[in-house]
DSSP file (Angstrom, degrees, kcal/mol; ACC not computed):
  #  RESIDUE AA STRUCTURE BP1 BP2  ACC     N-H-->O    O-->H-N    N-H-->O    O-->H-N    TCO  KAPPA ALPHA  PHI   PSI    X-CA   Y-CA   Z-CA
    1    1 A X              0   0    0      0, 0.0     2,-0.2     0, 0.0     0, 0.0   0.000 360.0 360.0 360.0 151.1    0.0    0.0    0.0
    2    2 A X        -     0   0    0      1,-0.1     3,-0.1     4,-0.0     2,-0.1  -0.470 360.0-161.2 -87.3 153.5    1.3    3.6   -0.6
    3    3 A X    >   -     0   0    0     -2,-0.2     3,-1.6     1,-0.1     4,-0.3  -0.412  18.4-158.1-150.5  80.4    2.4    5.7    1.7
    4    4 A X  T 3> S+     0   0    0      1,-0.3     4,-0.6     2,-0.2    -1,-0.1   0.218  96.4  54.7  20.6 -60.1    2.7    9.5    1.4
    5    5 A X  H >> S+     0   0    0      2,-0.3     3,-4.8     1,-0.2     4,-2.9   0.998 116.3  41.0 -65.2 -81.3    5.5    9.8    4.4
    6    6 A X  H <> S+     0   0    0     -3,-1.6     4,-4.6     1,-0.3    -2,-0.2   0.810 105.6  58.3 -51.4 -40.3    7.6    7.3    2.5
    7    7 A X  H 3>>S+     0   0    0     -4,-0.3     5,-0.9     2,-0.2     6,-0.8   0.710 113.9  41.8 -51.9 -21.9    7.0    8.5   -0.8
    8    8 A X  H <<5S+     0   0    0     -3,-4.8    -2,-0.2    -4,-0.6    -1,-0.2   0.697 111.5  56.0 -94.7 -21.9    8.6   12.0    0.6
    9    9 A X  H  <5S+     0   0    0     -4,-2.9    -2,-0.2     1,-0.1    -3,-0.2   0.949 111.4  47.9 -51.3 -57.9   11.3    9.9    2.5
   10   10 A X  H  <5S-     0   0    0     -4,-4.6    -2,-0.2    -5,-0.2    -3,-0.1   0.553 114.6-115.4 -43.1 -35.0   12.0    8.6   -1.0
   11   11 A X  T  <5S+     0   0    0     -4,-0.5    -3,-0.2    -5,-0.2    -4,-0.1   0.277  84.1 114.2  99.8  12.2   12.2   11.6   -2.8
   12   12 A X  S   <S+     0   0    0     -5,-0.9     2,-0.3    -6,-0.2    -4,-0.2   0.401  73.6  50.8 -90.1  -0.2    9.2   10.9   -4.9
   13   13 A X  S    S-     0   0    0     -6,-0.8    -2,-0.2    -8,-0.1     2,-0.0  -0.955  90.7-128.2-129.1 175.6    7.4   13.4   -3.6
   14   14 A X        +     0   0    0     -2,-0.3     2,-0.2     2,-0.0    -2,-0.1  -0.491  39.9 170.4-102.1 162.0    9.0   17.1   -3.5
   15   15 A X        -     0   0    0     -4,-0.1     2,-1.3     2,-0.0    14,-0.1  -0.733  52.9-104.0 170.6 145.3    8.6   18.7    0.7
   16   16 A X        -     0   0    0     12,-0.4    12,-1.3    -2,-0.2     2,-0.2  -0.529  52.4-163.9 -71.1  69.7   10.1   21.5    2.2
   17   17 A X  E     +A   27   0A   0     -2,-1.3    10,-0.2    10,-0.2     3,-0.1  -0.360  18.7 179.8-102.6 126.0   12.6   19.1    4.0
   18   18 A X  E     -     0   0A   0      8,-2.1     2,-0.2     1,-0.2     9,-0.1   0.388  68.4  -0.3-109.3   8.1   14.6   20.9    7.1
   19   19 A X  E     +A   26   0A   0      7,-1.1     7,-2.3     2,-0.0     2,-0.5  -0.642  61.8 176.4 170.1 132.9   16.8   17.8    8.2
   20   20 A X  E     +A   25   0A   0     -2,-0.2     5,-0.2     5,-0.2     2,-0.1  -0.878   8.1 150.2-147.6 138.0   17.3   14.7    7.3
   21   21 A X        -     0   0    0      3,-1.3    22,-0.1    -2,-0.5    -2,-0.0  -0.373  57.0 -72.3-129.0-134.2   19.4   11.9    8.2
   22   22 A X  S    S+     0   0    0      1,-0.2     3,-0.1    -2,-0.1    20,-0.0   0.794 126.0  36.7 -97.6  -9.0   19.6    8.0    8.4
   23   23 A X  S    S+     0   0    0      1,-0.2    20,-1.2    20,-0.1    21,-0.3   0.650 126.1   5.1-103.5 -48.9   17.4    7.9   11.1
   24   24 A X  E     - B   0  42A   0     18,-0.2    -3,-1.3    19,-0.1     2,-0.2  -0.741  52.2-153.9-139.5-175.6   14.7   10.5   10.8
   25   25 A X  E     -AB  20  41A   0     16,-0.9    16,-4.2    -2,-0.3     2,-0.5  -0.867  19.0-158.2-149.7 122.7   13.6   13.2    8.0
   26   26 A X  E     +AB  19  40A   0     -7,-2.3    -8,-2.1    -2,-0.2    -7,-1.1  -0.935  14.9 170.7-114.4 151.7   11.6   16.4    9.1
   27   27 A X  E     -AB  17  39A   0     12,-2.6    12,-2.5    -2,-0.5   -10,-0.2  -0.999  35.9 -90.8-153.5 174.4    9.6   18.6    7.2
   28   28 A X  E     - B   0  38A   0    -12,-1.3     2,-0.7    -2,-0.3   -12,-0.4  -0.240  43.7-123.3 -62.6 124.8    7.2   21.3    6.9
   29   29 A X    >   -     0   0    0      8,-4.1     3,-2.6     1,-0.2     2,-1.1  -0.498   3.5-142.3 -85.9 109.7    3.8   20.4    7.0
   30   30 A X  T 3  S+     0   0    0     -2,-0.7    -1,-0.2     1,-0.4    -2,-0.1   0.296 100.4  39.6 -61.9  -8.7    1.7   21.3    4.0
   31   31 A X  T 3  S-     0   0    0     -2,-1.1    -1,-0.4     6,-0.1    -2,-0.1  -0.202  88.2-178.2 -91.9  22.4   -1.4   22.2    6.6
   32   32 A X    <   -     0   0    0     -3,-2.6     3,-0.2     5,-0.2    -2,-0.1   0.144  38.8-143.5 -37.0 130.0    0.3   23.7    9.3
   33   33 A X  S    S-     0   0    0      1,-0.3     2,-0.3    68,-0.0    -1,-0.1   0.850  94.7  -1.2 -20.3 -54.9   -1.1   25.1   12.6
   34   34 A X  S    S-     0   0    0     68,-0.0     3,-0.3    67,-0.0    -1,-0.3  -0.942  97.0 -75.3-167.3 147.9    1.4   27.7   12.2
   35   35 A X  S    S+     0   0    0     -2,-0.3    66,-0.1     1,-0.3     3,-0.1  -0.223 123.4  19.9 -43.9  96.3    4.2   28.8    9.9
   36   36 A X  S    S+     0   0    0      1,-0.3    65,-0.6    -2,-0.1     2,-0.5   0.903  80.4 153.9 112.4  36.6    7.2   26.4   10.5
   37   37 A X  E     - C   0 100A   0     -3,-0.3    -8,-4.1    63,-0.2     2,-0.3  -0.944  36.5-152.3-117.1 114.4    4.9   23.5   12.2
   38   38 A X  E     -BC  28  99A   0     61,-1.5    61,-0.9    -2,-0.5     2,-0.6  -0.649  18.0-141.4 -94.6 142.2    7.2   20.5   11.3
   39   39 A X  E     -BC  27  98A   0    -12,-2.5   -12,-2.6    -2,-0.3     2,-0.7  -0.959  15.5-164.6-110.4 117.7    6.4   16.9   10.7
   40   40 A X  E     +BC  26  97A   0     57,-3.8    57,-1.5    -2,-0.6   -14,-0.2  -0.842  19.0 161.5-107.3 101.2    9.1   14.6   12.2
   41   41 A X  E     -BC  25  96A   0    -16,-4.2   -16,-0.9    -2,-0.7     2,-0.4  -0.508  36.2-124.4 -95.0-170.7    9.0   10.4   10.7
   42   42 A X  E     -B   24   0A   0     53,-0.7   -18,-0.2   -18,-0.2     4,-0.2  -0.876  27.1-106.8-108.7 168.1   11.6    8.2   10.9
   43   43 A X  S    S+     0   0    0    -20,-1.2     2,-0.4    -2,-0.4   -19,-0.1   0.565  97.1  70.5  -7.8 -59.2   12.8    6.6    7.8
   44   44 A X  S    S-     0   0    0    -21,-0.3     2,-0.3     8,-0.1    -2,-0.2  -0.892  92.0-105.2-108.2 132.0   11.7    3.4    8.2
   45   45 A X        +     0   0    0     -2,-0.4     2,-0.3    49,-0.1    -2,-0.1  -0.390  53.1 141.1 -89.6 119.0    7.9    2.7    7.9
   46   46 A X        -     0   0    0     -2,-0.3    49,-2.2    49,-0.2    -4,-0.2  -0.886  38.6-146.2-143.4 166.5    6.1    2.0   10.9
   47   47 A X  S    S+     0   0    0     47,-0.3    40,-0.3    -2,-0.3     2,-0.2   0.622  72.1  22.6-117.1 -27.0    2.7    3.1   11.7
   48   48 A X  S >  S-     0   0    0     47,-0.1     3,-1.6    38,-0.1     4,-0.5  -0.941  80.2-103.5-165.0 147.8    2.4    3.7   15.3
   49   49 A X  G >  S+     0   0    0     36,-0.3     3,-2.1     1,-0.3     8,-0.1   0.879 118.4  53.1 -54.4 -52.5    5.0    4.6   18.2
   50   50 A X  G 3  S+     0   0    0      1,-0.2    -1,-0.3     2,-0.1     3,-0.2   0.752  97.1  70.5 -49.5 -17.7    5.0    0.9   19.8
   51   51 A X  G <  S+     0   0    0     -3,-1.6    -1,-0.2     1,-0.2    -2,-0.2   0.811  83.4 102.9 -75.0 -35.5    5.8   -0.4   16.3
   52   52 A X  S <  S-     0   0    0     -3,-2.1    -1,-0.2    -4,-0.5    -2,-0.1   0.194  78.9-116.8 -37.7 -53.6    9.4    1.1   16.5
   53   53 A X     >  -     0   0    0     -3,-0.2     4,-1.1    -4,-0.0    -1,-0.1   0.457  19.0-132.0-120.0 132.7   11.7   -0.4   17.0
   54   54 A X  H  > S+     0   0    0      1,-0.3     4,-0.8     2,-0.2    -2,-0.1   0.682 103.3  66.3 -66.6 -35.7   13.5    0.3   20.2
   55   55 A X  H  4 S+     0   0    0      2,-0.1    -1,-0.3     1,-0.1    -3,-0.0  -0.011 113.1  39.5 -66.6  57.6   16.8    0.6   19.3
   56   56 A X  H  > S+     0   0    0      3,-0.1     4,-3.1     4,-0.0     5,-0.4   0.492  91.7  91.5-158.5 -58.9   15.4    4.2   17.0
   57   57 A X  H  X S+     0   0    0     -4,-1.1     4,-2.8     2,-0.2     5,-0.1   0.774  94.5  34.0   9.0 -87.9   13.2    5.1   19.9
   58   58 A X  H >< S+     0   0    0     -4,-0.8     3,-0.9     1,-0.2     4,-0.3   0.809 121.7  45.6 -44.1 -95.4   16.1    7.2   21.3
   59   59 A X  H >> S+     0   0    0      1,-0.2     3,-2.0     2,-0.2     4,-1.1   0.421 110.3  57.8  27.0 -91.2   17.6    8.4   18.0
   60   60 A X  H >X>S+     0   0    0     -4,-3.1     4,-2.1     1,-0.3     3,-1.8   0.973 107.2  39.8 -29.2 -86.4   14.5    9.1   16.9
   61   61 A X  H <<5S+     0   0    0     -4,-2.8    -1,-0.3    -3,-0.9    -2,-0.2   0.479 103.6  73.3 -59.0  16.9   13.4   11.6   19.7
   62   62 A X  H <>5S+     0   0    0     -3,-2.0     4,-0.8    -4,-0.3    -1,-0.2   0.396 104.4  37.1 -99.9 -31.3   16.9   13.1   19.6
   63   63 A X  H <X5S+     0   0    0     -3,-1.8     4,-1.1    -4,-1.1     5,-0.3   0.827 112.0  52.4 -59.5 -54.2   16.0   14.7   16.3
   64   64 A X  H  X5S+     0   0    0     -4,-2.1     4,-0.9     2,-0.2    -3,-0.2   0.753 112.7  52.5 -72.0 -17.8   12.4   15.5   17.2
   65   65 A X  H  ><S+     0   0    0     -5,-0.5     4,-1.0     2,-0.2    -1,-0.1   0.970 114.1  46.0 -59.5 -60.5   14.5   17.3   20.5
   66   66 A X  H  X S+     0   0    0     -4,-0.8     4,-1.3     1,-0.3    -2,-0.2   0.676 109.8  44.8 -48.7 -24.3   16.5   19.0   17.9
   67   67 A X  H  X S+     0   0    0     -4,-1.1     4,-1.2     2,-0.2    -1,-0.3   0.686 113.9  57.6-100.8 -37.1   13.8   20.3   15.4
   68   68 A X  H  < S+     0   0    0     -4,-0.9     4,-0.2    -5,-0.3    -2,-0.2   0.744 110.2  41.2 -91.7   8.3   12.0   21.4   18.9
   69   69 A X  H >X S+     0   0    0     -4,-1.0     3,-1.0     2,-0.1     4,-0.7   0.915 121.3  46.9 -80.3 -72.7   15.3   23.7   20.1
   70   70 A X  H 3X S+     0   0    0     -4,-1.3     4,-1.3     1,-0.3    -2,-0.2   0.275  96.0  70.3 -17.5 -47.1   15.5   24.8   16.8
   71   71 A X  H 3< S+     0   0    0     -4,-1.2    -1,-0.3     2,-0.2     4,-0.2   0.484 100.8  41.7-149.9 -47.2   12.1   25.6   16.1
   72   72 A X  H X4>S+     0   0    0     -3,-1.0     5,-1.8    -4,-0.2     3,-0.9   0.835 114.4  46.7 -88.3 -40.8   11.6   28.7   18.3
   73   73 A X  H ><5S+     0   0    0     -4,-0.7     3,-1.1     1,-0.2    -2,-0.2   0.940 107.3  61.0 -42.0 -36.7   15.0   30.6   17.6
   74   74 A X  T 3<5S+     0   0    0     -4,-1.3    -1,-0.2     1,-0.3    -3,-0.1   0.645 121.3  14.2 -77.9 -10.2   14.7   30.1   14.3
   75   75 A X  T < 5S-     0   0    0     -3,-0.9    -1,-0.3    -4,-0.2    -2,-0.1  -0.224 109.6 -94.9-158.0  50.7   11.5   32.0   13.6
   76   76 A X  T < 5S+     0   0    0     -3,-1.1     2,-0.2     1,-0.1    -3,-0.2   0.781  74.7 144.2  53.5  39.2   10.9   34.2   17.0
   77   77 A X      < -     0   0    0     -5,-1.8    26,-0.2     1,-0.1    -1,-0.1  -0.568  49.5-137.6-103.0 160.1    8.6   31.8   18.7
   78   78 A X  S    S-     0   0    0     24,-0.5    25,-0.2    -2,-0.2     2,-0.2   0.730  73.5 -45.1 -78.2 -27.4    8.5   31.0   22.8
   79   79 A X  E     -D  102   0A   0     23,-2.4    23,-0.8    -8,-0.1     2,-0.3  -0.511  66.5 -98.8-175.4-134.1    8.3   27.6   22.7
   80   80 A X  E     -D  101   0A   0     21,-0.3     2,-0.6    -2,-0.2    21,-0.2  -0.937  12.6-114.9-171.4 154.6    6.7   24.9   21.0
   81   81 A X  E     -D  100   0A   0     19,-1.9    19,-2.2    -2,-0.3     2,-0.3  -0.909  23.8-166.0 -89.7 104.6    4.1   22.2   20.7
   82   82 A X  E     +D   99   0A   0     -2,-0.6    17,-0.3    17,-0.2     2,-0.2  -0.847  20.1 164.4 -74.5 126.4    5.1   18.4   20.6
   83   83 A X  E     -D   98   0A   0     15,-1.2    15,-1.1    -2,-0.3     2,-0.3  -0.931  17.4-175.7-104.2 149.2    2.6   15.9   19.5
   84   84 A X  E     -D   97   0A   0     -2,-0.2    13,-0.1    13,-0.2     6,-0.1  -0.924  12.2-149.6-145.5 136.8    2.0   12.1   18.2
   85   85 A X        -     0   0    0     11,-0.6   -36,-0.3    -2,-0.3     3,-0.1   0.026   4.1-164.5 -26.6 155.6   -0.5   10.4   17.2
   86   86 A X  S    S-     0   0    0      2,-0.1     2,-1.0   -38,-0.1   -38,-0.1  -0.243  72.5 -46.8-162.3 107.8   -1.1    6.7   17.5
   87   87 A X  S >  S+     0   0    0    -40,-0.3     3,-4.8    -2,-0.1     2,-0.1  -0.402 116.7  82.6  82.4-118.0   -3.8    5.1   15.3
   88   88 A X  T 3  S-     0   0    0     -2,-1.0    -2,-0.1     1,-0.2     3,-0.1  -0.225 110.6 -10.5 -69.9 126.6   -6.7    8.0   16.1
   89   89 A X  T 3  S+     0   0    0      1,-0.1     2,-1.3    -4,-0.1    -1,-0.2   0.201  92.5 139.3  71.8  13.9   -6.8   11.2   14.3
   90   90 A X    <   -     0   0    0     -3,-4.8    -1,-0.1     1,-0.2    -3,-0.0  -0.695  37.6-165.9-100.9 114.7   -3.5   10.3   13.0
   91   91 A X  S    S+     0   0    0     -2,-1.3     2,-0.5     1,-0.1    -1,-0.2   0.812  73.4  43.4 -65.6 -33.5   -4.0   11.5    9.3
   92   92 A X  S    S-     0   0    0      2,-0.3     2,-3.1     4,-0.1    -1,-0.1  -0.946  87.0-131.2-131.3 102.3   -0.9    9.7    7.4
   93   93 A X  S    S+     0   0    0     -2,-0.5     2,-0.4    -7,-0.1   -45,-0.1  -0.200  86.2  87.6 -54.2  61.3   -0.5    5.8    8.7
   94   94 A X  S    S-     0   0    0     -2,-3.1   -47,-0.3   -47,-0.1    -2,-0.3  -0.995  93.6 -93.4-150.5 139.1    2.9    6.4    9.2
   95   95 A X        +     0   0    0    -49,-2.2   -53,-0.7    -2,-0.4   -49,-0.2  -0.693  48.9 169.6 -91.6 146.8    4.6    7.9   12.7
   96   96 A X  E     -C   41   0A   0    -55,-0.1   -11,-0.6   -49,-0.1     2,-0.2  -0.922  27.9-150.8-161.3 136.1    5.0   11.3   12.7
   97   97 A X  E     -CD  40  84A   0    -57,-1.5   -57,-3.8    -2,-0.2     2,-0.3  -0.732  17.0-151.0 -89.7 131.7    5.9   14.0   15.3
   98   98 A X  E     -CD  39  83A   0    -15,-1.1   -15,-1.2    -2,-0.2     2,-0.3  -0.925   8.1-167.9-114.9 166.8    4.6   17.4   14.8
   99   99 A X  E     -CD  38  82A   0    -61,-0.9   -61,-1.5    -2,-0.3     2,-0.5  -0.862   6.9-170.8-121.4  76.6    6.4   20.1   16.0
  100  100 A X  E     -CD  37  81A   0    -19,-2.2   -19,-1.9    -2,-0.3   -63,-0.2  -0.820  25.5-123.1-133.3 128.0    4.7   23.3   16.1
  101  101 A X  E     - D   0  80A   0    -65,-0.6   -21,-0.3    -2,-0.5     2,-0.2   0.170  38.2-160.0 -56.6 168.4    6.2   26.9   16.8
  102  102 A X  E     - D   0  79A   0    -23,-0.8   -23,-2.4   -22,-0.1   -24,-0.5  -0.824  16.5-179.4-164.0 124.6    4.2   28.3   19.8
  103  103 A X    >   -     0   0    0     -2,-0.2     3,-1.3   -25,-0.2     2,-0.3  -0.711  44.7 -93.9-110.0 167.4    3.7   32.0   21.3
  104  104 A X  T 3  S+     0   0    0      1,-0.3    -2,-0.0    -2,-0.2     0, 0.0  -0.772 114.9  17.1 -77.3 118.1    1.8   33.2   24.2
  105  105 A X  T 3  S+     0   0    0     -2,-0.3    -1,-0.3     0, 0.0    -3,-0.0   0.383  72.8 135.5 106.5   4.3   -1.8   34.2   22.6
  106  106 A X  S <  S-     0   0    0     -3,-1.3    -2,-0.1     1,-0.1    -4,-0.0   0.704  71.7-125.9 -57.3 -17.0   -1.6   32.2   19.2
  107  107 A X  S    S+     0   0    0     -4,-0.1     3,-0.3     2,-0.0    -1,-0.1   0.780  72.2 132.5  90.0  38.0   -5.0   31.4   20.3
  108  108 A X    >   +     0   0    0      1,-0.2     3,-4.3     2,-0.1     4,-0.3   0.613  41.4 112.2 -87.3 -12.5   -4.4   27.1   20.0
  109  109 A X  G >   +     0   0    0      1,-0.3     3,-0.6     2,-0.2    -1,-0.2   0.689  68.4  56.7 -26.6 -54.9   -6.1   27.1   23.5
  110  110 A X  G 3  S+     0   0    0      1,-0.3    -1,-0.3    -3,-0.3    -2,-0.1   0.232  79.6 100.5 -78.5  -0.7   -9.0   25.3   21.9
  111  111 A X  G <  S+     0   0    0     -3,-4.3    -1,-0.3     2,-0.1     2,-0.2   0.458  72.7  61.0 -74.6  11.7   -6.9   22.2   20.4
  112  112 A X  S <  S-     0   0    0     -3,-0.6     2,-0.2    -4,-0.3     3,-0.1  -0.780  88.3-100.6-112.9 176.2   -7.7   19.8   22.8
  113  113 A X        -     0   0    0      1,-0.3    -2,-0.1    -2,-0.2    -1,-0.0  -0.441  53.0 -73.4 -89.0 175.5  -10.5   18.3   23.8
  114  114 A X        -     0   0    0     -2,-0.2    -1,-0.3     1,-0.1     2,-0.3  -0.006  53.8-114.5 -55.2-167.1  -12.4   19.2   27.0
  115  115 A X        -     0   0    0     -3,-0.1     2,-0.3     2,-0.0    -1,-0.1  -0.766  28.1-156.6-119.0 134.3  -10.6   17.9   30.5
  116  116 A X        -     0   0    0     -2,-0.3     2,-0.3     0, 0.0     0, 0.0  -0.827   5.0-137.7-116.0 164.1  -12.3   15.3   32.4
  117  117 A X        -     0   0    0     -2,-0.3    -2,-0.0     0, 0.0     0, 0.0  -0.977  18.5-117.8-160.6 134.3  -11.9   14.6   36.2
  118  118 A X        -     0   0    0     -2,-0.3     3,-0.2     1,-0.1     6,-0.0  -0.075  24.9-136.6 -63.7 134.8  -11.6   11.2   38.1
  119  119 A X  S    S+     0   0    0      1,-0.2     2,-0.2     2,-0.0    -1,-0.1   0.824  83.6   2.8 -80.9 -15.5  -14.9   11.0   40.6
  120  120 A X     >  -     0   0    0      1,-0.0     4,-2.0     0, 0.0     5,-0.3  -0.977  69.0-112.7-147.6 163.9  -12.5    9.8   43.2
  121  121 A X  T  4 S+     0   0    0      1,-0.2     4,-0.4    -2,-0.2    -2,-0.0   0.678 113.4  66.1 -62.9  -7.4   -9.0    8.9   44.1
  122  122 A X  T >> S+     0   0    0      2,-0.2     4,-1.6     1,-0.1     3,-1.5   0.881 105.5  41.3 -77.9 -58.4  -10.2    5.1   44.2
  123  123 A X  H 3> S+     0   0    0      1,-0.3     4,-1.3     2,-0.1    -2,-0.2   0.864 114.7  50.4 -86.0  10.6  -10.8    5.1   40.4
  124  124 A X  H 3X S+     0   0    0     -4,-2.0     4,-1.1     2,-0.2    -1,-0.3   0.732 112.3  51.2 -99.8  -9.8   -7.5    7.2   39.7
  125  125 A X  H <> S+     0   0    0     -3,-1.5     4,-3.1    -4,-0.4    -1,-0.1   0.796 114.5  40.4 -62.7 -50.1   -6.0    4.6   41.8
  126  126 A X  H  X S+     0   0    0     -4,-1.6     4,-0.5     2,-0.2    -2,-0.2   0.707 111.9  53.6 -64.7 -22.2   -7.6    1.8   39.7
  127  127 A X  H >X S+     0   0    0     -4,-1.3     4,-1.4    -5,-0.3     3,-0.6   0.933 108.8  51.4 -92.3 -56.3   -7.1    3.4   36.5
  128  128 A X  H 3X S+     0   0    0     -4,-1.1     4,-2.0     1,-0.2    -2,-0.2   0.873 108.0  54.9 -29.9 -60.2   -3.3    3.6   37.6
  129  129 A X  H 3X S+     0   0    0     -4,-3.1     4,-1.4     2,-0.2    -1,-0.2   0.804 102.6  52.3 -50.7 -27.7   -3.5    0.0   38.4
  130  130 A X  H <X S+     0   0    0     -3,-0.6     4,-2.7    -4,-0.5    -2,-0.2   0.922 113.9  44.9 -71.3 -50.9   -4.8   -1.3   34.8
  131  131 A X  H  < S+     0   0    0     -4,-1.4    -1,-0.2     1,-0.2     4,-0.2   0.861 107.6  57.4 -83.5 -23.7   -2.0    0.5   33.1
  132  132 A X  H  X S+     0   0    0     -4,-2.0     4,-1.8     2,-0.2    -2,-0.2   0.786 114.9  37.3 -25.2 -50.2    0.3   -0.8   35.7
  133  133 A X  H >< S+     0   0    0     -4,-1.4     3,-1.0     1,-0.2    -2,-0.2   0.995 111.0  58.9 -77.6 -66.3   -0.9   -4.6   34.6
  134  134 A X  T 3< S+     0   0    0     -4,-2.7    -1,-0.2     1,-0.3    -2,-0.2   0.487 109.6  43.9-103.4 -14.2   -1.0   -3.4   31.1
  135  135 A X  T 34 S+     0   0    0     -4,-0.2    -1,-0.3    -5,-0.2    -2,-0.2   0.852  91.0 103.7 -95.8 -38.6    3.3   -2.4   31.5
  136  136 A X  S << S-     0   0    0     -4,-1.8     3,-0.1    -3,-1.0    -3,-0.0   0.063  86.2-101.8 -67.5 141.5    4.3   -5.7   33.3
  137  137 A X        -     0   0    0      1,-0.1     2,-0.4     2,-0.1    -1,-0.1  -0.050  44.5-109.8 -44.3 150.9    6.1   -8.4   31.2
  138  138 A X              0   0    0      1,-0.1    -1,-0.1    -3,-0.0    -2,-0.0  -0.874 360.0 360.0-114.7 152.4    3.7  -11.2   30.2
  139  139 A X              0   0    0     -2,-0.4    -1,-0.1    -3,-0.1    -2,-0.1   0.468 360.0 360.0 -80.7 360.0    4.1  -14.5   31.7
């Protein structure tokens, strides 16, 4: 199946590409939030962050670090946004870090969705636990 990411990994499709190595390729994202809002894959096609492979893991986010230093000198910003996907809302089946310049008052307040809150510190204790079971090695 095609895949968009790879085809610009490939060079088969043209993108405003601001680093690239053997590990990762970023580039500018052709719908940005804001001017300079970067799309970081790796190389190698995977679809979702567990899919990586773990020796890249680091690497990887040692690029997306780099692109997110970078990312406010380079075009007057304060700081930035980091994001991923995994599976939902994630437009391009391929992983992909955005990276997107961020000032006080850019008026993104409204990308998330609401905030919810736990009805007591028993279920945020259960809910802790689940993902607890859900990290431990299986037997």
């Amino acid at each position: 199946m095609a895949c968009v990411f790879c085809d610009i990994v490939d060079g088969k499709i043209p993108a405003h590409v601001v680093f690239e190595d053997d590990v990762a390729l970023a580039f500018l994202d052709k719908t940005p939030l804001f001017h300079g809002h970067v799309l970081v894959v790796p190389r190698g096609h995977v679809v979702t962050l567990p899919e990586l492979d773990a020796g890249v893991v680091g690497p990887f986010f040692e690029r997306v670090q780099a692109i997110a230093r970078a990312v406010p000198g380079a075009l007057g910003a304060q700081g930035t946004f980091v994001a991923m996907n995994n599976v939902v809302s994630q437009s391009v089946a391929h992983l992909h870090v955005h990276v997107v310049p961020r000032t006080k008052g850019d008026g993104l307040k409204g990308f998330f969705w609401p905030r919810t809150k736990y009805a007591s510190d028993e279920q945020m204790r259960e809910v802790a636990e689940k993902i607890r079971r859900g990290l431990a090695p299986s037997s």
